[in-house]
C-alpha positions in Angstrom: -31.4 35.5 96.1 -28.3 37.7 96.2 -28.5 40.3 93.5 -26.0 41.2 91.3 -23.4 43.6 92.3 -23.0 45.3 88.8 -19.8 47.3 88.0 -19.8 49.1 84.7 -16.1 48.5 83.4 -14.8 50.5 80.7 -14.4 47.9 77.6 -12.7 48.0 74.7 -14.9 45.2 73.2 -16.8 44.5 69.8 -19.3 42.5 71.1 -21.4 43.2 67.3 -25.1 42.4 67.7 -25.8 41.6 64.0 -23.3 38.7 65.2 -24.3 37.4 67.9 -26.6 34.4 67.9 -26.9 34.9 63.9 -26.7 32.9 61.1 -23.7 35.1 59.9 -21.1 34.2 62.8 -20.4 30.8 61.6 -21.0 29.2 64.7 -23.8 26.6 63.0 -21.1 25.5 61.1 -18.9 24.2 63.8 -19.7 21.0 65.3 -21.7 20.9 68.6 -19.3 17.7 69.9 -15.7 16.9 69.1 -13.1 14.2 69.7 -9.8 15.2 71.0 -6.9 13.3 70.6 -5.8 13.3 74.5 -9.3 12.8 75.4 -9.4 16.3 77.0 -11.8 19.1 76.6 -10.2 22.7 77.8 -12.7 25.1 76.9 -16.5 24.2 78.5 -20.0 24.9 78.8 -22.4 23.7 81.6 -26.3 24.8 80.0 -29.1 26.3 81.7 -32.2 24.8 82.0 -34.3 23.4 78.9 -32.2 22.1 75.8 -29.1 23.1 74.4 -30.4 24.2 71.4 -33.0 26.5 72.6 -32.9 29.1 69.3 -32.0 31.6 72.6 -29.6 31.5 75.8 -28.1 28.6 76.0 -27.6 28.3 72.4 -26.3 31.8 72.0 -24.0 30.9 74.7 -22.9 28.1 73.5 -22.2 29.3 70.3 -19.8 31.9 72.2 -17.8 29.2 73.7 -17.7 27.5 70.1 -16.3 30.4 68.3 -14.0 30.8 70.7 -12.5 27.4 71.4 -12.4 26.8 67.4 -10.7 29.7 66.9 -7.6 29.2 69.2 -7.6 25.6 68.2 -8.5 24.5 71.5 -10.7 21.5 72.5 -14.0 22.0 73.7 -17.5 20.0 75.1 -20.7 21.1 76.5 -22.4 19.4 79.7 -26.0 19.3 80.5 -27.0 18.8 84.1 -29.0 15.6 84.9 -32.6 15.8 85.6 -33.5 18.5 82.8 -35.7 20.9 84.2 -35.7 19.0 88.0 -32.1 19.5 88.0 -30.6 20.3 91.5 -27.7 22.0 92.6 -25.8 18.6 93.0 -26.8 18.2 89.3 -25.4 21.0 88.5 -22.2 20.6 90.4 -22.0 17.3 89.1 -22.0 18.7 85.6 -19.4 21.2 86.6 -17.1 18.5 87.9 -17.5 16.2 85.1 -16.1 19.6 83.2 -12.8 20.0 85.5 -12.4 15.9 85.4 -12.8 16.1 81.8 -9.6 18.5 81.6 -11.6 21.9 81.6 -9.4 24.9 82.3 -12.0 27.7 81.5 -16.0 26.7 82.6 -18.9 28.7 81.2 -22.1 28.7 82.8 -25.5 30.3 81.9 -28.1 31.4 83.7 -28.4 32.5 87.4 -29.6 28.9 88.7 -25.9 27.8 88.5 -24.6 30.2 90.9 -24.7 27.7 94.3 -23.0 24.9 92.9 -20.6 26.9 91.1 -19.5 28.7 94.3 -19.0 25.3 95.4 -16.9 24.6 92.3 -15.0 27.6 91.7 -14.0 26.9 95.8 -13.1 23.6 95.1 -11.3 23.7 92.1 -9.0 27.2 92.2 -7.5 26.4 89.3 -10.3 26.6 87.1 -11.6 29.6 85.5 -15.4 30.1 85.6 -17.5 32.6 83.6 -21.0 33.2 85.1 -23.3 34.3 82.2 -26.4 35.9 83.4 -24.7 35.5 86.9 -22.0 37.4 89.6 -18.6 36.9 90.8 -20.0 35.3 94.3 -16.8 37.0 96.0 -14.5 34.5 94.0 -11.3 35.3 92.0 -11.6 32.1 89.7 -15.2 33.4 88.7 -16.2 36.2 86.8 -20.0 38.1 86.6 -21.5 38.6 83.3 -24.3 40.6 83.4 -26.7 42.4 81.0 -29.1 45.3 81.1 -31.8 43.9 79.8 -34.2 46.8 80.7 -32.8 48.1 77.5 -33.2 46.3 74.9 -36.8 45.2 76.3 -37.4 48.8 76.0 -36.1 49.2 72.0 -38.6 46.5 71.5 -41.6 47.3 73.1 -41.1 51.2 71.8 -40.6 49.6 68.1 -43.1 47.6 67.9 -45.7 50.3 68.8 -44.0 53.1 66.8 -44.9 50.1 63.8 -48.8 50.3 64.5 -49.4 47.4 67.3 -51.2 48.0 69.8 -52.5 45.2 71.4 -49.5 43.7 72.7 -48.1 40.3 75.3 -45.5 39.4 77.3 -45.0 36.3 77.8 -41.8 35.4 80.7 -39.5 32.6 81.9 -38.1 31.3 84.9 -41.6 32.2 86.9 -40.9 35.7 87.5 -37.9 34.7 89.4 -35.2 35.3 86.8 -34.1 39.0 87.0 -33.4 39.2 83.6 -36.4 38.1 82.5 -38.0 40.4 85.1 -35.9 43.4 83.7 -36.9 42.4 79.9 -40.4 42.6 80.5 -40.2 46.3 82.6 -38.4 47.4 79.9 -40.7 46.1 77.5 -43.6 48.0 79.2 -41.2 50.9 79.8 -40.6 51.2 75.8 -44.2 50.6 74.7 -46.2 53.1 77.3 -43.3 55.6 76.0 -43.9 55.1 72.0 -47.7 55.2 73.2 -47.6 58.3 74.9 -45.5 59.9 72.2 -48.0 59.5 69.5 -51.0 59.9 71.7 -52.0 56.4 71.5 -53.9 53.9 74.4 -52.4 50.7 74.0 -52.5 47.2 76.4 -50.0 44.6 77.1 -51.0 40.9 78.6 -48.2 40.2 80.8 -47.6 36.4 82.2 -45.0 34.0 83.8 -47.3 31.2 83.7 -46.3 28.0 81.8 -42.5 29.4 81.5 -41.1 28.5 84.9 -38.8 25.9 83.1 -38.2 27.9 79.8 -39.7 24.7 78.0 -42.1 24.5 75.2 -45.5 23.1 76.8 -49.1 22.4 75.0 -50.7 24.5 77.8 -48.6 27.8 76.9 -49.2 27.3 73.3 -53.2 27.1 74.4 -52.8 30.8 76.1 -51.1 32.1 73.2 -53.2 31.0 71.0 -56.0 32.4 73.3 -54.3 35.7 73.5 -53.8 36.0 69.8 -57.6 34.4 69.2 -59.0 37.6 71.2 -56.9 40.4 69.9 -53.1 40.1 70.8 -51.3 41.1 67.6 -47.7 40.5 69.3 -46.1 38.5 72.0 -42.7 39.1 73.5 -41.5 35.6 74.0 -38.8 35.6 76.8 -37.4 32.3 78.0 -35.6 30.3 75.8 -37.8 27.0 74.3 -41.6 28.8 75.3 -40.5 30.4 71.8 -41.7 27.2 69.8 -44.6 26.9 71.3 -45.4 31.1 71.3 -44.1 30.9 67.2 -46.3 28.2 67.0 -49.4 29.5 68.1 -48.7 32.7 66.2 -48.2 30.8 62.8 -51.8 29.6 63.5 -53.5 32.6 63.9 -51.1 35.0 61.2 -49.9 37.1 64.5 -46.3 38.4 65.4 -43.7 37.3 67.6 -40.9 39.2 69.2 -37.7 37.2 70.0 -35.1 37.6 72.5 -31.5 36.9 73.3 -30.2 36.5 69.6 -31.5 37.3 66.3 -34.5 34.8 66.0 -36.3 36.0 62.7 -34.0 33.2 61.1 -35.9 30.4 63.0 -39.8 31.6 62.3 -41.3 33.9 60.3 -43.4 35.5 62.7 -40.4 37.1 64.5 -40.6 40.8 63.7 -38.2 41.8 65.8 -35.5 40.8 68.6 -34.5 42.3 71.9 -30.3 41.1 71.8 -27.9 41.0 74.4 -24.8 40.1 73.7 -24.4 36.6 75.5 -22.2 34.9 72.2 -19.6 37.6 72.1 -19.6 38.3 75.9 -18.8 34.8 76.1 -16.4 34.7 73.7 -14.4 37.6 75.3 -14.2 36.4 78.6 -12.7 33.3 77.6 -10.4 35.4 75.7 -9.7 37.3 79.2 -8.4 33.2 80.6 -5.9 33.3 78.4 -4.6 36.6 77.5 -3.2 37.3 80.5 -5.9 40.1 81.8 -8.0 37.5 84.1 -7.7 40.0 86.9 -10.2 42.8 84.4 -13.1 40.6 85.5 -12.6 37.6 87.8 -14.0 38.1 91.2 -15.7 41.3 89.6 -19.3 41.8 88.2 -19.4 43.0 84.9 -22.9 44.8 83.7 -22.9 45.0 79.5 -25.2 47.4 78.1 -25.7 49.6 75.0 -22.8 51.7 75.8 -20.7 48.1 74.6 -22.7 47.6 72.2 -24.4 44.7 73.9 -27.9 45.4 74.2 -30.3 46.5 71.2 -32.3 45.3 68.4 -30.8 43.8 65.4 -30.3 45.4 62.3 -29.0 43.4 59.7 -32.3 41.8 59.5 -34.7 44.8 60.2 -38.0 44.1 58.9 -40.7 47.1 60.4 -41.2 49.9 57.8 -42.8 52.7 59.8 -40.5 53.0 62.1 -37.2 52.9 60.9 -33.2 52.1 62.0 -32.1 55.7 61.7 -34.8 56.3 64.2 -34.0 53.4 66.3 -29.6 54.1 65.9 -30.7 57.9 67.1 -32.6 56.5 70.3 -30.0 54.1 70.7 -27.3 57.0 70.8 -29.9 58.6 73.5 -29.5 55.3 76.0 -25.7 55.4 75.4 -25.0 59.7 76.6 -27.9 59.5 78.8 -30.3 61.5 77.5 -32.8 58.4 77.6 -33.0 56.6 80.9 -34.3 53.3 81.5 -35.4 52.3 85.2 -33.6 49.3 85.7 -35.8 48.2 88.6 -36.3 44.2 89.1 -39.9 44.1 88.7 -41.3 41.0 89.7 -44.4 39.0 91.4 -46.4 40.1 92.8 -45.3 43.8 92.1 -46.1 43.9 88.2 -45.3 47.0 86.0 -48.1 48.9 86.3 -50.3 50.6 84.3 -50.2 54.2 82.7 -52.3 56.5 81.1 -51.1 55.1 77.8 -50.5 51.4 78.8 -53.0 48.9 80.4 -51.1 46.0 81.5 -53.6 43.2 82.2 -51.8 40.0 84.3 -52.5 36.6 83.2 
């Protein structure tokens, strides 16, 4: 798999975490499907994997797109590919094409699946502007790379959580450990807990796993291991891939155990959420679309774009804060410490087999 070819660009963007993904933005109230009155849809979104509204990526995506289109008036329509999580390249294509025949003139696409057929798309139809979430610009002027540090805000959340008193925590990923961002969450994750650990002198462990979350769905048998997890000490699970949250929230509501969400704000879907680990995918969405039709296209197509805390794209959302020994003053200063540089964050892909390993402070124990 190619990897992204990230290149920092110098933003002037409010990409606002407390709004992205959030109750707060507005986007639940605007309607998921429209009827225009030329039969047209201009603004669109081809999904990822697993269902629209996923309380994560696709839906924080999607409600990007929304908040954009409803906001300049413009019609709008979301596609899913055929086959659910079988879908193949030509399903996705298919989807994409149904887009362009169905009058799109921008195209947003999430996840890092989509990126043969949309080469095949964007090459096909030059006209079209294409916005690769989670993705690259695949050497294509009509498409442009939105990518996301992820390392970070896997970090904030693995070092709050243990700076709050847990210590027996999980990590459970999507997309098999084949999705870099995924892969990046979860070495941040570790990154962030080993450091909280080591600073307060403490021996923790974190249960890591891909299994059950190739397809990002929710599944009886990944319910069973977190329930397992939790039934033999885990206090908190990082869930990271879209639906396996219902069935990770669901085991935790069992057992009166803790979940940490990711992508947008998901404490307003379950209660067991105590925190999140954001990116920005809403507003990123939102302002590439805006960069379609304002004239500055040329800022980001055929270019990667790599968001991070510096644009106030990755972090853990406030608004909502819940944790009481460790506080957001603490968290804002170690924020301010990713964004000069004084706190670095390996940004390494860390996938199968080559797990984060353990420290000192951290035993990571692979499930």
């Amino acid at each position: 798999m190619k990897k992204v070819l990230a290149i920092v660009l110098v933003l002037v963007m409010v990409l606002g975490l407390a709004a992205c993904g959030s109750k707060g933005d507005n986007a639940d109230k605007i309607p998921d499907t429209m009827t225009s009155k030329d039969g047209k849809y201009e603004v669109a979104f081809v999904t990822d994997i697993g269902q629209l509204k996923d309380k994560s990526f696709n839906q924080g995506t999607w409600d990007g797109v929304k908040l954009f289109a409803h906001g300049k008036n413009l019609s709008y329509k979301y596609y899913q590919p055929a086959n659910g999580a079988e879908a193949t390249d030509d399903d996705r294509y298919n989807a994409m094409k149904a887009a362009v025949d169905g009058g799109a003139k921008v195209v947003v696409c999430a996840g890092f699946l989509q990126a043969n057929a949309l080469e095949k798309a964007a090459k096909e139809f030059t006209d079209v502007k294409f916005v690769f979430i989670d993705g690259w610009p695949l050497g294509v002027d009509n498409v442009a790379g939105i990518a996301f540090k992820e390392e970070q805000c896997g970090y904030f959340a693995g070092y709050a959580v243990v700076k709050e008193g847990y210590e027996k925590l999980g990590f459970m990923g999507g997309g098999g450990g084949t999705n870099e961002a995924c892969c990046r969450y979860g070495y941040g994750f570790v990154q962030g807990a080993n450091a909280a650990a080591k600073e307060m002198g403490k021996k923790i462990e974190v249960k890591y796993t891909w299994q059950y979350g190739a397809n990002f769905q929710a599944s009886p048998e990944l319910q069973t291991m977190a329930n397992g997890w939790y039934t033999n000490g885990t206090q908190i699970i990082f869930s990271c891939g879209g639906s396996i949250f219902d069935s990770i929230t669901a085991a935790a509501s069992a057992n009166d155990k803790k979940v940490i969400g990711v992508d947008v704000d998901q404490s307003f879907d379950s209660k067991t959420v105590v925190t999140s680990a954001l990116k920005g995918i809403g507003a990123a969405a939102t302002w590439a679309c805006g960069k379609a039709y304002d004239g500055t296209w040329a800022e980001i197509g055929g270019k990667g774009t790599s968001l991070g805390a510096a644009e106030n794209a990755t972090g853990l959302p406030t608004a909502t804060w819940s944790m009481k020994k460790y506080t957001v003053k603490e968290y804002e200063a170690q924020l301010k410490a990713v964004i000069d540089g004084t706190l670095k964050i390996d940004n390494a892909v860390i996938a199968a087999p080559n797990y984060p390993q353990s420290t000192d402070n951290c035993t990571v124990i692979y499930e």
